[in-house]
OpenMM code with the backbone's topology and positions (N, CA, C; nanometers):
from openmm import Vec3, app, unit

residues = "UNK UNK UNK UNK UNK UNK UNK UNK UNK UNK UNK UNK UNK UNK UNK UNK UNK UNK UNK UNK UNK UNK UNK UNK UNK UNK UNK UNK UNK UNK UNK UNK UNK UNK UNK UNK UNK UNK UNK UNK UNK UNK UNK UNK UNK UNK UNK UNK UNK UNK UNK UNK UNK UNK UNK UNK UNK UNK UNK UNK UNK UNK UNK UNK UNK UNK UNK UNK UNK UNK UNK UNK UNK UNK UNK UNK UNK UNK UNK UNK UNK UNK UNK UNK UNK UNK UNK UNK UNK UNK UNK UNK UNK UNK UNK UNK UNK UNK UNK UNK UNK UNK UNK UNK UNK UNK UNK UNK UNK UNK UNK UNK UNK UNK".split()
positions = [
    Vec3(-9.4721, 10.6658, -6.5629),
    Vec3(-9.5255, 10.7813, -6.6309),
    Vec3(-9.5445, 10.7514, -6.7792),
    Vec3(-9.6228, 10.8496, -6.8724),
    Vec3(-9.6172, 10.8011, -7.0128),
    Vec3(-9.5750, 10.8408, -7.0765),
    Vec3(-9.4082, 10.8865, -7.0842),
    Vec3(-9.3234, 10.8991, -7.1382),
    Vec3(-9.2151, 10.7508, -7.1346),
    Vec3(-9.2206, 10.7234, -7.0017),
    Vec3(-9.1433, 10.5797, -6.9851),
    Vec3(-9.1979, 10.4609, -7.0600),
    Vec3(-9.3329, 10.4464, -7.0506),
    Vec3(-9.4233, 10.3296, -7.0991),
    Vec3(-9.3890, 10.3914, -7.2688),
    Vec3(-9.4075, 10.5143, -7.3234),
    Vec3(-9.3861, 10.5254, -7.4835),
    Vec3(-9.2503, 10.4652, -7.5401),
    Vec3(-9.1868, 10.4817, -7.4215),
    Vec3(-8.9972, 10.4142, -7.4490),
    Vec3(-9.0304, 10.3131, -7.4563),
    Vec3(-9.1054, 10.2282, -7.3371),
    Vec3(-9.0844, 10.0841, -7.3314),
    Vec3(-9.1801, 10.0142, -7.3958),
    Vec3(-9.2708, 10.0552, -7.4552),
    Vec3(-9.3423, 10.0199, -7.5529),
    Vec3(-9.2635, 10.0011, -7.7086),
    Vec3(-9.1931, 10.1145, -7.7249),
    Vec3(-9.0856, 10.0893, -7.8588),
    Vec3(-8.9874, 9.9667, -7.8069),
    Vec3(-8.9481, 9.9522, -7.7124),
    Vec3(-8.8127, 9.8600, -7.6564),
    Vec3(-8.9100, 9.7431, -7.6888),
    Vec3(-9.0410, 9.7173, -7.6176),
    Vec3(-9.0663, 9.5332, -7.6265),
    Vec3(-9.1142, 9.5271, -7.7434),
    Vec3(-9.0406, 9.4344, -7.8168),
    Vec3(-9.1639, 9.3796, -7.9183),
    Vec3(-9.2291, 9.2528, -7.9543),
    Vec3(-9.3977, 9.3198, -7.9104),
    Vec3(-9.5318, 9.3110, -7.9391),
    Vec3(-9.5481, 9.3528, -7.9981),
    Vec3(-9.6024, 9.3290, -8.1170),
    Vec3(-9.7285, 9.3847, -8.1434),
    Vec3(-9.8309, 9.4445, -8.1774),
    Vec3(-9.8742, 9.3159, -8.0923),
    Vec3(-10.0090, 9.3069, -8.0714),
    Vec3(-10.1167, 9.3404, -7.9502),
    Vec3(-10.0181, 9.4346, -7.8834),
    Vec3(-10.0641, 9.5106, -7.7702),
    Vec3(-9.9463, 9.6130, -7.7101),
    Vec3(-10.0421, 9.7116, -7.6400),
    Vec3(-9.9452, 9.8329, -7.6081),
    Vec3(-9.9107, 9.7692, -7.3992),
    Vec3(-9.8314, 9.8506, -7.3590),
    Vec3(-9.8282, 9.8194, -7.1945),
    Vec3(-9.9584, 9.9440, -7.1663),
    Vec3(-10.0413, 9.8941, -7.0318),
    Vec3(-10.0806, 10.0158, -6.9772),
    Vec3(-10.0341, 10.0297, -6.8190),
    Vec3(-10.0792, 10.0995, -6.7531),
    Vec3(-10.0795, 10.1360, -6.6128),
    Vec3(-10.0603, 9.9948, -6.5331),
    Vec3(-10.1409, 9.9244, -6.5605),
    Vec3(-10.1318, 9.7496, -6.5075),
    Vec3(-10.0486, 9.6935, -6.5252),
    Vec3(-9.9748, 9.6699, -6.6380),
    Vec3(-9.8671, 9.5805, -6.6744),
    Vec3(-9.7305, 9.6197, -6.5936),
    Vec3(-9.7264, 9.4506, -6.5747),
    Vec3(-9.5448, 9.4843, -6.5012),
    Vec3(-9.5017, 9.4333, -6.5919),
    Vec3(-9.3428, 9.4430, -6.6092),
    Vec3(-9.2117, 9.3407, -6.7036),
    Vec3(-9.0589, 9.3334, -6.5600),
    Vec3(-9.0710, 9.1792, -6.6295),
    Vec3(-9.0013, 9.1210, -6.5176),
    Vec3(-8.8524, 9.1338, -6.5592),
    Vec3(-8.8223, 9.0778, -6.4242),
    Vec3(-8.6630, 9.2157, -6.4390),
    Vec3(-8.5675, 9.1301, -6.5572),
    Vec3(-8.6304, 8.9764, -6.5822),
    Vec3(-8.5359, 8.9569, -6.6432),
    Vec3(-8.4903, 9.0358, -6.8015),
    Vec3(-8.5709, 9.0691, -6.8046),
    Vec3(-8.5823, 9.1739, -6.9246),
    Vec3(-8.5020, 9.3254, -6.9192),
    Vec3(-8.4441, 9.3335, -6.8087),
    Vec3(-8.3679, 9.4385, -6.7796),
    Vec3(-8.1782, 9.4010, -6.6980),
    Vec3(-8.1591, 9.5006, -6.7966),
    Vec3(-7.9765, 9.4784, -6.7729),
    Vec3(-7.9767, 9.5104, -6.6629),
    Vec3(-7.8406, 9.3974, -6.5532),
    Vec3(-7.8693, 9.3956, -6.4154),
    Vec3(-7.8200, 9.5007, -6.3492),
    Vec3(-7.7168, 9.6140, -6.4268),
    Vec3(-7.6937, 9.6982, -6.3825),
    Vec3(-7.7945, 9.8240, -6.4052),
    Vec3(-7.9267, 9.8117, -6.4476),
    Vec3(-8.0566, 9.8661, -6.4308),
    Vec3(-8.1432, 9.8678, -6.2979),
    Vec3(-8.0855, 9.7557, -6.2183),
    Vec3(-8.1731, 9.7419, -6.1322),
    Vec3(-8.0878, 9.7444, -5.9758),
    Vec3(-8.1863, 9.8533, -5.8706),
    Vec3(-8.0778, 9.8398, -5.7745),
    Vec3(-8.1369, 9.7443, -5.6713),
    Vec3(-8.0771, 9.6587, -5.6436),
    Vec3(-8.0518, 9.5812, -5.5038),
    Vec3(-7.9911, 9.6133, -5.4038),
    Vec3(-7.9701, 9.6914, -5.4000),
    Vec3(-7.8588, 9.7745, -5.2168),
    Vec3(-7.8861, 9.8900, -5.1871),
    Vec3(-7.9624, 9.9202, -5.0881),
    Vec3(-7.8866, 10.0435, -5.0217),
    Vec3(-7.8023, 10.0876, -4.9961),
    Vec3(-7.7403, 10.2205, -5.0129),
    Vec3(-7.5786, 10.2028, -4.9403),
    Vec3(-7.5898, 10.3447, -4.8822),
    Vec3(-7.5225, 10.3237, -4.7490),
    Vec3(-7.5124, 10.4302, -4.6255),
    Vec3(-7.3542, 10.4755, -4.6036),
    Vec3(-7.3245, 10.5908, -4.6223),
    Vec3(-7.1948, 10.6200, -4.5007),
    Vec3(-7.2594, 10.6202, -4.3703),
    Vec3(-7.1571, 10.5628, -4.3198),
    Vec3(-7.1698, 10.5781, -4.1456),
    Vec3(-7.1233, 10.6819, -4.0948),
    Vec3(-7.0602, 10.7241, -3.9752),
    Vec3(-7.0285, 10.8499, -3.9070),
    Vec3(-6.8619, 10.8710, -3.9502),
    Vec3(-6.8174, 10.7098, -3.9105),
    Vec3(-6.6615, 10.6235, -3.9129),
    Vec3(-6.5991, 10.6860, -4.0837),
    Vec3(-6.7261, 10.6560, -4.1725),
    Vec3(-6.7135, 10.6490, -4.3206),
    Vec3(-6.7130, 10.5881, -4.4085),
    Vec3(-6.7195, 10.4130, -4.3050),
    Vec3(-6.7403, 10.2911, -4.3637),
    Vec3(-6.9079, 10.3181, -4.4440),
    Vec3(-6.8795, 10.2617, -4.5800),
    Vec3(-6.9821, 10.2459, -4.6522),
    Vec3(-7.0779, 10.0890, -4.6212),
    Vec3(-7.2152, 10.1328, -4.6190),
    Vec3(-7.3179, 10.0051, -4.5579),
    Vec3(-7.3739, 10.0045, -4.6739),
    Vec3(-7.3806, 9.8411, -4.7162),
    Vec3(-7.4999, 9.8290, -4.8204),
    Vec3(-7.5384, 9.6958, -4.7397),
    Vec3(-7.7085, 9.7799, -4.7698),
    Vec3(-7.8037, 9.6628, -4.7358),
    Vec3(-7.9020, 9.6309, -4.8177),
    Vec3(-7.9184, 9.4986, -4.8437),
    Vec3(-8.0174, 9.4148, -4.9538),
    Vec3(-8.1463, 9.4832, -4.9288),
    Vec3(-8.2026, 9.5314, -5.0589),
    Vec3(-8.3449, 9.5710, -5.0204),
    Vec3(-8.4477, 9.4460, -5.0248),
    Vec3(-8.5155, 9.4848, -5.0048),
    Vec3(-8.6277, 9.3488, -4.9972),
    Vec3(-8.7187, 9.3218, -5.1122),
    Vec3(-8.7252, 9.4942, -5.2050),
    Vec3(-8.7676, 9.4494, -5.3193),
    Vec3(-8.6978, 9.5583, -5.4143),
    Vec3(-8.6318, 9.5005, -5.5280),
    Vec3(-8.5273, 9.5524, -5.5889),
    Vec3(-8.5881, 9.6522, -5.6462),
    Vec3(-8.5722, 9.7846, -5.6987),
    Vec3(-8.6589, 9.8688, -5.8039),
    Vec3(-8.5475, 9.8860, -5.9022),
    Vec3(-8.6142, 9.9557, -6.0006),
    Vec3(-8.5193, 9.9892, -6.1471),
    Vec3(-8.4932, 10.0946, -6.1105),
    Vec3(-8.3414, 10.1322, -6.1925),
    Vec3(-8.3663, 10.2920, -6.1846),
    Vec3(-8.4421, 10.3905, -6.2963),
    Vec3(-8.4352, 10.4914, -6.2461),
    Vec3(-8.5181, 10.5352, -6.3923),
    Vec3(-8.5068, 10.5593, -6.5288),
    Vec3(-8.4090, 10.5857, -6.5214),
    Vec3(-8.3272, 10.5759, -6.6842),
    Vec3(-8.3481, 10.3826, -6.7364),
    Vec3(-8.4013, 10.3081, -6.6251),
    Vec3(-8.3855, 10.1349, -6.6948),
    Vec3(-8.4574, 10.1645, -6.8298),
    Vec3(-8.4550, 10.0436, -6.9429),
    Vec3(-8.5407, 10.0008, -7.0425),
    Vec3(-8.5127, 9.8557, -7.0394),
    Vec3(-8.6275, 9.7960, -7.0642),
    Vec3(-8.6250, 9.6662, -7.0938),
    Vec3(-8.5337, 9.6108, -7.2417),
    Vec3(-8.4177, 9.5657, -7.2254),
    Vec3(-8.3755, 9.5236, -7.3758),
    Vec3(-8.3555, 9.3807, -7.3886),
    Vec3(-8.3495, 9.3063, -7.2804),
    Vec3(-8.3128, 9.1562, -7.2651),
    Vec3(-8.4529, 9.0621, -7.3385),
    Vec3(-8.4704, 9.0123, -7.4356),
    Vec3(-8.5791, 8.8984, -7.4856),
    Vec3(-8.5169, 8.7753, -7.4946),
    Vec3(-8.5025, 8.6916, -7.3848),
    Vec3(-8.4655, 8.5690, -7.4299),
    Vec3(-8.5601, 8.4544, -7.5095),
    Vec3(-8.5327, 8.3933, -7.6450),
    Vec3(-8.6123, 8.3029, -7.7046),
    Vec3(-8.6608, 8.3930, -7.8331),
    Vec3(-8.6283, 8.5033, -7.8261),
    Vec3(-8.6383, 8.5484, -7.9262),
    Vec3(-8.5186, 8.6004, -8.0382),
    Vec3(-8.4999, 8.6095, -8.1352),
    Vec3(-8.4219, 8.6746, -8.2560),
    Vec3(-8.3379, 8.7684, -8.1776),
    Vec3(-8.2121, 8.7417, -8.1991),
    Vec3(-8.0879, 8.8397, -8.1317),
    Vec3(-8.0763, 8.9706, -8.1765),
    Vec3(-8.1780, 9.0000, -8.2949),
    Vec3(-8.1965, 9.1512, -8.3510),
    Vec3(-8.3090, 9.2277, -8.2460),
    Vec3(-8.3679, 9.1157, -8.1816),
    Vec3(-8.4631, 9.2078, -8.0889),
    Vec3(-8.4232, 9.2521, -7.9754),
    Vec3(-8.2926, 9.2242, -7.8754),
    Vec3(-8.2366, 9.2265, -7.7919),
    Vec3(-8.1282, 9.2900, -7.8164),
    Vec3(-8.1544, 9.4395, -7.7688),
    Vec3(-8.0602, 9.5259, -7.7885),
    Vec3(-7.9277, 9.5338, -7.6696),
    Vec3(-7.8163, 9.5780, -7.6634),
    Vec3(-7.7283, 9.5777, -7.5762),
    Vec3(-7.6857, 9.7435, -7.5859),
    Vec3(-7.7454, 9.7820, -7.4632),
    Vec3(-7.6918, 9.9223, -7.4598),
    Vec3(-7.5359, 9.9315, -7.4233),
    Vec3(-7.4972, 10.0549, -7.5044),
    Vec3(-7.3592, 10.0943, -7.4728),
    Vec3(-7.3330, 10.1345, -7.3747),
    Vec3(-7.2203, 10.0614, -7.2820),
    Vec3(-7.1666, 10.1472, -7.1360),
    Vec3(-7.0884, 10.2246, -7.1805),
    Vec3(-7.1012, 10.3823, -7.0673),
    Vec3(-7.0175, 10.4650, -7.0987),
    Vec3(-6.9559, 10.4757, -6.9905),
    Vec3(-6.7895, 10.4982, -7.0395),
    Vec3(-6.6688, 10.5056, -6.9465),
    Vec3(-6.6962, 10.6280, -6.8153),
    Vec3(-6.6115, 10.4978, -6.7231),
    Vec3(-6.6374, 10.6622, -6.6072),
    Vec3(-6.5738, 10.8168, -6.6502),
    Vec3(-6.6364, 10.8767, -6.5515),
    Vec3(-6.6287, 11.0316, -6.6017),
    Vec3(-6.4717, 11.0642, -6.6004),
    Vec3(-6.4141, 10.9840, -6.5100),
    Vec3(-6.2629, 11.0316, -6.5131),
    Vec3(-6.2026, 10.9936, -6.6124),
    Vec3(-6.2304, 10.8708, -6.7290),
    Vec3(-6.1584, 10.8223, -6.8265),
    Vec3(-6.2190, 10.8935, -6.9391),
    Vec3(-6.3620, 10.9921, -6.9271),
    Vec3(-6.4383, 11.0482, -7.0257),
    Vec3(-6.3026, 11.1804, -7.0240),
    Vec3(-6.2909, 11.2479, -6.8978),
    Vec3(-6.2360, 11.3654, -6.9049),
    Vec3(-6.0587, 11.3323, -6.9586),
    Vec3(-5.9992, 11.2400, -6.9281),
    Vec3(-5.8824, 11.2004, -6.9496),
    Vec3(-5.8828, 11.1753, -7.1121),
    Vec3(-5.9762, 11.1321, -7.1897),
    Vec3(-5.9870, 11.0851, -7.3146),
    Vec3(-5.9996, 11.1951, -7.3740),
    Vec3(-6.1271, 11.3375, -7.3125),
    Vec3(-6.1353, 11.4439, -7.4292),
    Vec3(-5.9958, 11.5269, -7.4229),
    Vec3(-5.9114, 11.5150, -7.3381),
    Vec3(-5.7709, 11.6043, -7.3140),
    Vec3(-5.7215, 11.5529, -7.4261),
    Vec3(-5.6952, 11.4509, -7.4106),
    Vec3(-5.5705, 11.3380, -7.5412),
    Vec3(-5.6599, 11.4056, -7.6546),
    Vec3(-5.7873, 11.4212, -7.7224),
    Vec3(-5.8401, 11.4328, -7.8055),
    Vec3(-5.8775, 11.5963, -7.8637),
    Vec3(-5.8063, 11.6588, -7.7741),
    Vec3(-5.8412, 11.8227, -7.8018),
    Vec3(-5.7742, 11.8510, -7.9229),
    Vec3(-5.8355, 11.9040, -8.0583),
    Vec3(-5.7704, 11.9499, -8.1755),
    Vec3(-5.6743, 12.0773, -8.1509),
    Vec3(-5.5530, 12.0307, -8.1894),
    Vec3(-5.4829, 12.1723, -8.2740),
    Vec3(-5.5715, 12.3102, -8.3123),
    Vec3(-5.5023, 12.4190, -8.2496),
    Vec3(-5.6081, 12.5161, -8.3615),
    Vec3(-5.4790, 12.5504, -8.4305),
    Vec3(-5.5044, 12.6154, -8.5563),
    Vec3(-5.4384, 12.6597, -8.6917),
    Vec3(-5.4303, 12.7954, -8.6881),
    Vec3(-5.2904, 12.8111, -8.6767),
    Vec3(-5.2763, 12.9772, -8.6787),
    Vec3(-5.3010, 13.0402, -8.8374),
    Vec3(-5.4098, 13.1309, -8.8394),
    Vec3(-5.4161, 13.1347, -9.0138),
    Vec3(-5.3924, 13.2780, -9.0358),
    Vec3(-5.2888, 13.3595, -8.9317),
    Vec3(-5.2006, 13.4316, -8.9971),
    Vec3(-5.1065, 13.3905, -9.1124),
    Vec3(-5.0238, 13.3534, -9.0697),
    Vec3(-4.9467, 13.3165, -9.1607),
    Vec3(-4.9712, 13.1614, -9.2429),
    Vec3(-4.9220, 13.1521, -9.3833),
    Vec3(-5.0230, 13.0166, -9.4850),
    Vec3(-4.8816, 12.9177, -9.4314),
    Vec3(-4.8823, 12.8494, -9.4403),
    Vec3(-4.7579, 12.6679, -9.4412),
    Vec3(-4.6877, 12.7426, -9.5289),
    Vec3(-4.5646, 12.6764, -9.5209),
    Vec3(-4.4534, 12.6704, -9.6022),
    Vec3(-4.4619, 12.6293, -9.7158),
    Vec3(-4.5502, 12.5242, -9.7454),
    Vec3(-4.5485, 12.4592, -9.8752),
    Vec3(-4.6558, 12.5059, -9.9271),
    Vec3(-4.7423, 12.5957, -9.8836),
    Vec3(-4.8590, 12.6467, -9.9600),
    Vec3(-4.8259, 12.8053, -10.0594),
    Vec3(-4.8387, 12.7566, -10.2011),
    Vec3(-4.8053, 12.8945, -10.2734),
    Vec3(-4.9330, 12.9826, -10.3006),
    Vec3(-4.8979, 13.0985, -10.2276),
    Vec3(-5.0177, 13.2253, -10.2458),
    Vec3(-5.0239, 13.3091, -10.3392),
    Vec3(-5.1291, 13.3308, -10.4153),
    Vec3(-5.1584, 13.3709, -10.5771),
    Vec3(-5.1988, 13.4984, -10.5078),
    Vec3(-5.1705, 13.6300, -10.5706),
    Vec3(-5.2322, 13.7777, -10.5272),
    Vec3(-5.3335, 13.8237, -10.6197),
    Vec3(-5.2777, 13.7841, -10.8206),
    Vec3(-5.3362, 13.8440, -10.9130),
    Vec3(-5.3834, 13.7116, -10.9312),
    Vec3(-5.4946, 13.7296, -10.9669),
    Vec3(-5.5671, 13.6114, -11.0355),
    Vec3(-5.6922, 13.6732, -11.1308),
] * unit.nanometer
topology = app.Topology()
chain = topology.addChain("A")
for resn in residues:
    res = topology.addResidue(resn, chain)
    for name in ("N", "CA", "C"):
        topology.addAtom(name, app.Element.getBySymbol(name[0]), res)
């Protein structure tokens, strides 16, 4: 679509030309956890089936960031983000204090006349 090609047009750099409808980019240009190779099935049992597809596709969120031979500033490395259970375990540990602002601290002196 041409919202994807406007992404991946900023991601490669050329240029000296835009991608259109025609152009492919080869996977090496894409992080391998971008691209799926397996099917995977539950069975009835519950055993999980993965089977090799025959031709790998990206998923849709992929972007091309891999340029080998080129300047290591052009080859971006996207950030992985932690699974959701270590996301939810991390914002707990990280929940702020709230501040009771009835009453001021002990060490804070309160002026009435000023």
């Amino acid at each position: 679509d041409d919202k994807t090609r406007e992404v991946w047009n900023k991601s490669i750099p050329r240029g000296d030309r835009k991608l259109t409808k025609k152009d492919h980019v080869c996977s090496l240009h894409f992080d391998p956890d971008s691209i799926i190779k397996y099917d995977e099935f539950k069975l009835s049992d519950g055993v999980i089936e993965k089977i090799q597809r025959t031709t790998p596709i990206l998923k849709s969120e992929a972007i091309p960031t891999i340029f080998p031979g080129l300047p290591k500033y052009l080859t971006k490395s996207l950030a992985k983000r932690p699974a959701p259970k270590l996301r939810s375990q991390n914002s707990e540990k990280n929940e702020k204090k709230t501040i009771n602002n009835d009453t001021p601290p002990k060490d804070l002196v309160v002026f009435d006349k000023c």
